[in-house]
N, C-alpha and C positions, 0 to 999 in steps of 0.2 A: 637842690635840684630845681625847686621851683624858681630860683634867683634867676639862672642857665638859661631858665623857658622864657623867662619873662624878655630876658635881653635879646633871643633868637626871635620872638614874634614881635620885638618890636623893630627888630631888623628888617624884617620881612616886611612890617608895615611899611617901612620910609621906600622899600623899592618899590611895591605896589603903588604908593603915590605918586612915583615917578615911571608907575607903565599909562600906556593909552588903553581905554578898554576896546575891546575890540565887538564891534556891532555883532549883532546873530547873522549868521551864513545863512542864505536862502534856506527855506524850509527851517528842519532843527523840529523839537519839540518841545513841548509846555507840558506842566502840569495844571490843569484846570481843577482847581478844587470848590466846589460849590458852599459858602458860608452860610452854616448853621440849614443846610440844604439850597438854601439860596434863597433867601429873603425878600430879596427884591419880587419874586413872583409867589412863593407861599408862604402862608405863616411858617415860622421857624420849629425847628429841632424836632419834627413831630414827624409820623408814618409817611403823610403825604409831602410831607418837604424835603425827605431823600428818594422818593419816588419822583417827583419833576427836577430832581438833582440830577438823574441817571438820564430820564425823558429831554434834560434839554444837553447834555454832552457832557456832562462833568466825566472827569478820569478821577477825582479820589471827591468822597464826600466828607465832608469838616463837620465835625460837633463837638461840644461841650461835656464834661459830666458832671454831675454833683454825687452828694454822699448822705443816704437817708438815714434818719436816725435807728432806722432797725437796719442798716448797714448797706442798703440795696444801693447798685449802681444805676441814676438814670442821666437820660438825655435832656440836656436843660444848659443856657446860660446862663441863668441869672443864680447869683447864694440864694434869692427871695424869688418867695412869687410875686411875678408883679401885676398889679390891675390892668395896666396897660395891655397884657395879652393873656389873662385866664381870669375866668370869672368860676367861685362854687357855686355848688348844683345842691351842696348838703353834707351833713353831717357823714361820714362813715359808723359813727352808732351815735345813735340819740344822746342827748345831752354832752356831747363829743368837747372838755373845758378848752382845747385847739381850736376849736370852730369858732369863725371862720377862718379858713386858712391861708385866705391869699393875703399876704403882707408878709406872711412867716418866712423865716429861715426853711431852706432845705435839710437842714442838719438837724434841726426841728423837728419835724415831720417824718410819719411813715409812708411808707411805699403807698399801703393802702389809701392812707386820708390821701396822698397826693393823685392816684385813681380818682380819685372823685372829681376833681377837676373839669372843665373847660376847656382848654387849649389852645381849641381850633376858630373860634367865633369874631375873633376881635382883630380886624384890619388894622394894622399900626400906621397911624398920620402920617409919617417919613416913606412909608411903601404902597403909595397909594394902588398901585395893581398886583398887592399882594392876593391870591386867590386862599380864602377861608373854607374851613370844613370843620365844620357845626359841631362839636360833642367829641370831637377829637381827645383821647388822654395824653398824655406824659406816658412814654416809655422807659420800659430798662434796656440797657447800654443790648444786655440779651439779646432782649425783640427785636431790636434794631438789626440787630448782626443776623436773625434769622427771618426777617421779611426781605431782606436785601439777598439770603441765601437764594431765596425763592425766585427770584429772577437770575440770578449768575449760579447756577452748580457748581460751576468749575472757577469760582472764589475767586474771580479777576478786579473785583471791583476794589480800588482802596480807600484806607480810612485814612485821616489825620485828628486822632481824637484829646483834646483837652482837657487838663488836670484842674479844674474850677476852684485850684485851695484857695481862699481867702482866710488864712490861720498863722497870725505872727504877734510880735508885742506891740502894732498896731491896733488890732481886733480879731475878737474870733467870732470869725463868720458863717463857717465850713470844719468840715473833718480836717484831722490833719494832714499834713505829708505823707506820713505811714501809712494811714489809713488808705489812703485815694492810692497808693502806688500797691500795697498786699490788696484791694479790695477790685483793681482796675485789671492787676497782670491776670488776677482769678478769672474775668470777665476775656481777657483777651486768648487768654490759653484756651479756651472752651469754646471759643469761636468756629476757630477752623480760619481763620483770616491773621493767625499771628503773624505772617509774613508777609501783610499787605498795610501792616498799622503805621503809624506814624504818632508819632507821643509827643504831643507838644504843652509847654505852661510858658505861661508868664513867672512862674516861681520855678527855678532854676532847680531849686532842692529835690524837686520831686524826680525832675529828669537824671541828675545826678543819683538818687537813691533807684532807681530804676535799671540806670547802668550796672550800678556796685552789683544790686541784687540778681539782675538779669542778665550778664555781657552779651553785648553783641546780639539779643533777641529781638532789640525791636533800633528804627530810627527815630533820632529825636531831634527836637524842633524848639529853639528856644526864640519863644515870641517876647516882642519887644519895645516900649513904647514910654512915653512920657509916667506910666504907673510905676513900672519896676525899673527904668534906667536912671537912676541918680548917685549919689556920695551916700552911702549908710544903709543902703536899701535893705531891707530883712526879704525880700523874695530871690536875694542871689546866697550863694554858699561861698561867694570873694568879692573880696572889695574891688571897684572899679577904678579907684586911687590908685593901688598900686601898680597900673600900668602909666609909661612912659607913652600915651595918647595926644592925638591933639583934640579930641573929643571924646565922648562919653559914648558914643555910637562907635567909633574907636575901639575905644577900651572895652565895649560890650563885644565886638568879632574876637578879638583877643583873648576875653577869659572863656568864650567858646570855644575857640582854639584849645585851649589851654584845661578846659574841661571835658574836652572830647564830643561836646555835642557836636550833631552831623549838621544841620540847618540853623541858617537866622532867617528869623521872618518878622523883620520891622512893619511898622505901619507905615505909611507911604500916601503922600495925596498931589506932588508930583514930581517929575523926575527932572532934578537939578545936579550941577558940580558936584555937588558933596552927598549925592546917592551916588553917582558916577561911581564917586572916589571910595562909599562903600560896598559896594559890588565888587570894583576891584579889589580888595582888597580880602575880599569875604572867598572868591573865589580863588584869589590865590594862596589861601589856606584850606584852600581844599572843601569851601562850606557851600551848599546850595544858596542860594536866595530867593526865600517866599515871603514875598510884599503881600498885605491888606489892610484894608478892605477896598478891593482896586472895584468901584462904583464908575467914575468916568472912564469914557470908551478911549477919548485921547491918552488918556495917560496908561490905560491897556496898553494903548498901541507904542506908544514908547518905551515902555517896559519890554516888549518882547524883541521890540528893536533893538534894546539893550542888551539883550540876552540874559535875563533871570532866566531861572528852572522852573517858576513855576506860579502861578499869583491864585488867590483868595479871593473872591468875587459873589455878590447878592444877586449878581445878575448872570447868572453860568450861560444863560442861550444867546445873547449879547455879546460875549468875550468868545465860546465856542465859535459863532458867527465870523468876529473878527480872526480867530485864529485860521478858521479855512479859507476866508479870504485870502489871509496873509500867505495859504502855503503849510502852515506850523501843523506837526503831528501832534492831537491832545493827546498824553497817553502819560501814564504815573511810572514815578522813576526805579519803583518798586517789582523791577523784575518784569517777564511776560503778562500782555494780556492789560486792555484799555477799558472801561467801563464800556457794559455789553450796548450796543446801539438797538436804542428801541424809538420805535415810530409815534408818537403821539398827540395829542392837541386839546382844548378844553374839554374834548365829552371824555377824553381817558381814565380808564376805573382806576383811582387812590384810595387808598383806605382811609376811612373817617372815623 
């Protein structure tokens, strides 16, 4: 069967290279998703960096998760903690053999020692007007989903949340597969936002095991980039060889296709022939496209010229900015209801 599939989607590819893509039609709408809350204006992944996510127009908020060693789901990019944005404050109990714990694995680490943390204090050099909030901790996937309740009752706001595995016969970094997909859907059912998620990895596995386990409960988003798109990769569940491609970006829409993920979301820095030509081709198998980390305003604005669904961006009140300029509705593809519009500017209360 799979022989069948292979040759129908690679059918489908050579017509899509031979369509024109056709520009966005005035107006049309975007998905603005705020990355890791939007980096470019506050430190990441923390309370107050999906509060100025929502405060500058994001329609879905983007984050990370890892996987604590007593099993808790938190908000975090990195497998490690890194010096670069958390600094300890102290042992969670005296003579603690973990301490100190910034350098450590996630997987490492308890919920609690990870409390103890810093979060909020350290401006990262690359974002020079990122705004800091002093004594900030690490949340769980939880809190997140119930400080964000607090402003939307009526659960409009969406997510696009990330499966952080770094666990293969390269290194083990992180929980496994299993773990992050039984310990995340736990985390998503209990929300009250199952119908606003988006499940995205760089390791295909999880998405795929998410599907088997879950049909149809959540959309997924298979991110993409020079880590996991090569010949042999262990973060896909198919080899990219056996498609009939004339590229690896190719052959990566194809075994999406072909896995039933709903989105591709390559990285993108700017918009040439051979994005053209995967756009076309992403779209006419029926898959969204969400570019990041779209950082420059030009190549925003070509993108939406282009007509993607939806981009990734450090800078949410900058791309929102260009998007009403443009005309474009921000709003997530996820059914009714835009992230709630709130009014605000530097003295606005965030939580620290």
């Amino acid at each position: 069967m799979f022989d069948r599939m292979f040759i129908a989607l690679s059918a489908i590819a050579g017509a899509a290279a031979a369509a024109v893509v056709a520009p966005r039609k005035a107006g049309g709408s975007l998905d603005l998703q705020a990355h890791r809350g939007g980096r470019g204006n506050t430190v990441e992944n923390v309370l107050p960096s999906f509060a100025w996510g929502l405060i500058n127009g994001a329609s879905t908020l983007e984050m990370d998760n890892g996987i604590t060693k007593d099993g808790e789901v938190v908000v975090w990019h990195d497998e490690w903690i890194d010096a670069g944005k958390c600094t300890d404050t102290g042992p969670v109990v005296n003579s603690d053999p973990d301490y100190p714990y910034v350098g450590k694995l996630i997987k490492d680490l308890t919920l609690a020692q990870l409390k103890t943390l810093d979060c909020g204090s350290l401006q990262q050099s690359d974002f020079p007007s990122q705004r800091t909030y002093p004594g900030t901790k690490l949340s769980t996937l939880g809190e997140v989903f119930d400080f964000v309740s607090c402003v939307d009752p009526e659960h409009t706001v969406a997510f696009n949340i990330e499966s952080k595995v770094n666990n293969t016969i390269l290194g083990v970094y992180s929980a496994g597969v299993n773990t992050f997909v039984t310990k995340q859907w736990a985390a998503f059912k209990k929300s009250g936002y199952l119908d606003r998620i988006t499940y995205q990895s760089f390791d295909w596995r999880t998405l795929v095991e998410m599907q088997l386990l879950h049909p149809g409960a959540l959309r997924t988003s298979a991110l993409m980039s020079d880590l996991n798109l090569y010949l042999g990769t262990p973060y896909l569940p198919i080899d990219l060889g056996d498609f009939l491609a004339e590229s690896l970006e190719e052959a990566a829409v194809l075994a999406v296709a072909l896995l039933g993920i709903d989105v591709v979301s390559p990285q993108v820095t700017a918009v040439d022939d051979g994005f053209r030509a995967f756009v076309k081709l992403s779209n006419t198998l029926g898959k969204a496209v969400l570019p990041w980390t779209i950082d420059d305003m030009s190549v925003a604005e070509d993108l939406i010229a282009l007509g993607v669904q939806g981009v990734i961006t450090d800078y949410t009140d900058e791309v929102r900015a260009l998007a009403d300029e443009l005309g474009v509705e921000v709003v997530s593809p996820l059914g009714a209801g835009a992230a709630p519009e709130v009014v605000g500017g530097d003295g606005v209360d965030v939580p620290g």
